[in-house]
N, C-alpha and C positions, 0 to 999 in steps of 0.2 A: 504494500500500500504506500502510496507516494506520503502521505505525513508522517510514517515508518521511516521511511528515511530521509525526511527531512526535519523531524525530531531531535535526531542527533546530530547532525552536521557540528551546531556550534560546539559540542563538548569532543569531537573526534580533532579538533587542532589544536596544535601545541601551543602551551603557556609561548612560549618564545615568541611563535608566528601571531599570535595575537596580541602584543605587546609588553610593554613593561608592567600593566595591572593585569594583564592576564585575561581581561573581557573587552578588550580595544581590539576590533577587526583591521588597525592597523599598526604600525611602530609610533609608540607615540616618543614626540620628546618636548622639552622646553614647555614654552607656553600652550602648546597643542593637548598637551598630557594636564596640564594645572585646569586649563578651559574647561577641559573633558570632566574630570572633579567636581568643578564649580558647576557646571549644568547635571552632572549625574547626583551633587550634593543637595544639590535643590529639587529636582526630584524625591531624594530621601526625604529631607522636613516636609514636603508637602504631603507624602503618604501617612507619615507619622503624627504633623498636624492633622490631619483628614482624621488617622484614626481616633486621637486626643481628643475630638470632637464630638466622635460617634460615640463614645467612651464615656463622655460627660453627659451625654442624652441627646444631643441636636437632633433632631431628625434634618435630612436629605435640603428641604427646602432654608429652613433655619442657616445651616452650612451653606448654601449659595449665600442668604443674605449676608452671612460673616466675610465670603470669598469675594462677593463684589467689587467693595470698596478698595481692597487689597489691589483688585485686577486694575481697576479704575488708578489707583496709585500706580501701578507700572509702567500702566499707557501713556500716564500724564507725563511719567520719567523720563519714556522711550520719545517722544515727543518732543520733549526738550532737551534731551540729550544729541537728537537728529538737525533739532533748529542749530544747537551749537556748532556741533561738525559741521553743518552746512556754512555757517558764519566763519570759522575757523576757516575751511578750505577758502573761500572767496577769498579772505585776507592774506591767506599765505601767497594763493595765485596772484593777488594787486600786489604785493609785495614782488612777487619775482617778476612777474611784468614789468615794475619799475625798476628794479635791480637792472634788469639787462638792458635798458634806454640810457 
């Protein structure tokens, strides 16, 4: 049966060939391998928050309302963190346009 053996695929390669943590489908190094942490890290707190939640009584809907405002707070981050970089790059480029006149 094909999910037979595509069950095991990931656990049939070696620690090596999937990198230095061992569930990286690549070589990770430097900043690529810490990235990969921070987004596999936040995953963790968000399941463990989720469960903290259900744990404490929330029901399902309850917990979106807690998750909202949270989500609302990233966008507004992501948001402004984009307006910056965008300002940043313009200024570097006026900058080097003027550098080279």
């Amino acid at each position: 049966m094909v999910s037979d053996e595509t069950a095991g695929y990931g656990t049939k390669l070696s620690f090596k060939s999937r990198g230095c943590l061992g569930f990286l489908p690549f070589k990770s190094s430097g900043s690529l391998g810490f990235l990969f942490l921070v987004y596999r890290g936040g995953d963790l707190l968000s399941g463990w928050f989720y469960t903290g939640l259900v744990a404490v009584g929330l029901s399902i809907g309850a917990i979106a309302l807690v998750a909202a405002p949270v989500a609302a707070t990233w966008a507004i981050l992501g948001l402004r963190l984009g307006r910056s970089q965008e300002q940043l790059a313009t200024r570097q480029d006026s900058e080097a346009m003027s550098a080279e006149t």
